[in-house]
Structures are given as C-alpha cells and as structure tokens.
N, C-alpha and C positions, 0 to 999 in steps of 0.2 A: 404525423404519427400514423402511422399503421396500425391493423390486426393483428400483428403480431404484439404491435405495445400495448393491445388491449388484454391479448391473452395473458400476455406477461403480467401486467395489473391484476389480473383475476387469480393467479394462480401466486402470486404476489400477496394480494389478499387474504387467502386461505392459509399461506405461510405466520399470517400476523395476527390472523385470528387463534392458531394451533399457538402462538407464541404466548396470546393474553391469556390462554386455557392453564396454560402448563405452569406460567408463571404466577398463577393465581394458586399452586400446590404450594407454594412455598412461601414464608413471613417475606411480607412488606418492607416493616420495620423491624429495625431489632435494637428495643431500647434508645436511641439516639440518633440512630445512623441508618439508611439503608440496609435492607435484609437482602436476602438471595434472588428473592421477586423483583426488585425495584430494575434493575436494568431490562431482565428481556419483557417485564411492563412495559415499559416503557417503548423499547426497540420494535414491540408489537403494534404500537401507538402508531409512533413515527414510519414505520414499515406502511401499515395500514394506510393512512392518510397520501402518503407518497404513489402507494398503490390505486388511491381513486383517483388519484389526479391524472394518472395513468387510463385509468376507466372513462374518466367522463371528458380529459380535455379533446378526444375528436371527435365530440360530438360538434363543436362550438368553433372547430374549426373549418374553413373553406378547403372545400378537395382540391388538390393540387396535384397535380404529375408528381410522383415520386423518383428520382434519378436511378437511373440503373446501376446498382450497387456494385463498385469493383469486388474482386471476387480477392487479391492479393495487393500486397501495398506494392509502392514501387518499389524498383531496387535500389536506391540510396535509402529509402526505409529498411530495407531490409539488412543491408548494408551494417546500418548503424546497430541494429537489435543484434547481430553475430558480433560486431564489433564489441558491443554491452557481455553479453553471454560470454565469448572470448574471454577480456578483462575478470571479468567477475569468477569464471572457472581456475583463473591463475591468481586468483584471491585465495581460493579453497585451497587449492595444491598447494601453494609459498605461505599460506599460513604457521604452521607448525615448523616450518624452517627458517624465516625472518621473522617470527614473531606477528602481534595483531597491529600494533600502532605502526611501522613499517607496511604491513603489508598494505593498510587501509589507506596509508599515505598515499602510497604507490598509487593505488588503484582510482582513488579520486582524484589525485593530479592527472593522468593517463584520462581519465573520462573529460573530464571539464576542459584539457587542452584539446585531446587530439579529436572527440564529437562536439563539446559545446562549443568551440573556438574561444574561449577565454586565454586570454596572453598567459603567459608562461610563469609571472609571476604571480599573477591573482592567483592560479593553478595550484602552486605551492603553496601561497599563503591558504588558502582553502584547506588543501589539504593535512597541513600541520594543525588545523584550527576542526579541522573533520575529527581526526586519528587522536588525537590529543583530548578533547572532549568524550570523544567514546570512551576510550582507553579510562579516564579520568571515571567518568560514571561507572561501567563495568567494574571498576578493581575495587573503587575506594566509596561509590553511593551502594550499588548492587552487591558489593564482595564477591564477585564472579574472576573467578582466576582463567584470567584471557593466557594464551599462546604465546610466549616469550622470546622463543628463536635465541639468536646468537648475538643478535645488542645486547639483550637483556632487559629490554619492557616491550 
C-alpha cells in the first residue's frame, strides 16, 4: 500500500464521519423497523472502519518496491471493454424495436459466447434464463411496463 491509500483512508474517513453526522438528523427507528438514519449509520460505520484499515495497515507492513504502474491495459483488454460497450449500445438502440426480453437475450448470448467463450448452447440457455427472469420481475413483481417490440413481450 502506498500514500496514496493512506490519503485515500483519510479522506475516506472524513466522508464517514460527515455520514454518522447527518445521519444522526434523522429517526433511527420508526416504530418497528428501521428509520431513514439506520442505513447511512450504518454505511458510515462500515466506511469508517474500512477506512482505518486503510490508515494504519502500512504501518505493519514491510516496504517493498512498488511495481511501475501500467499506465493503459493491453489491447485484448481493451479489445474486449469496446467489444462490451458495442453490444451494450445496440441494446439501447434495438430496444424499443424488438422489444426487452429479445433484446436482452440477444445481448447476453453475444457477450457470454463471443468474450466469455461459453459454448454456444449454455449461451442461449443463459440467456433465455437472463431475459425471461428480468422480463418476469420488471412486468409482473415491479409493474414496470418494459419495451415490447414487434414479438410482443
């Protein structure tokens, strides 16, 4: 760890200390259940504590040469992030013309074949089992009226 992860811890810190401040404005409890306080309490908590361990773990550690940080990934990293982006952009565009549970099909069979290298069947079975679970929550747990296209779900 570096200087840099201490500052970051410090300023980390201060994030979780403003968090337990603010979230002490508002009820804890409310009646039975958590109030409007209880999460960022909380998140200030677990911020905080994450944050020293940031602070103090290089103290206790042995100095080491730090490798010299590549500056860019390689290009089959990069490769694959345009490839992601790509897919994902012709998600947004084909939405509203095939529909959500099509498009999503689409899109996770295309990622999980053509980067994950997953055979061609898991592919599909994924992604019936992706689209169809979304699709399923959005419409009928959520009531969110998804994109229909020209199937018709």
């Amino acid at each position: 760890m570096s200087k840099g992860d201490r500052g970051f811890g410090f300023l980390c810190l201060g994030l979780s200390f403003w968090l337990i401040i603010e979230a002490n404005k508002f009820d804890y409890m409310m009646r039975y259940t958590p109030g409007p306080g209880f999460l960022p309490f909380w998140l200030g908590i677990s911020l905080g504590t994450l944050s020293l361990y940031l602070i103090v773990n290089p103290f206790f550690q042995k100095d080491r040469e730090e490798p010299k940080p590549q500056i860019l990934p390689g290009w089959k990293t990069l490769l694959r992030v345009g490839l992601i982006l790509l897919v994902f952009s012709g998600f947004i565009l084909l939405m509203t013309t095939l529909g959500f549970a099509l498009t999503a099909f689409v899109s996770v069979a295309l990622i999980l074949f053509l980067l994950e290298a997953y055979g061609m069947v898991r592919s599909i079975i994924y992604g019936i089992l992706y689209s169809g679970l979304g699709f399923l929550i959005f419409r009928y747990w959520m009531g969110v009226d998804l994109p229909r296209g020209w199937v018709g779900f």
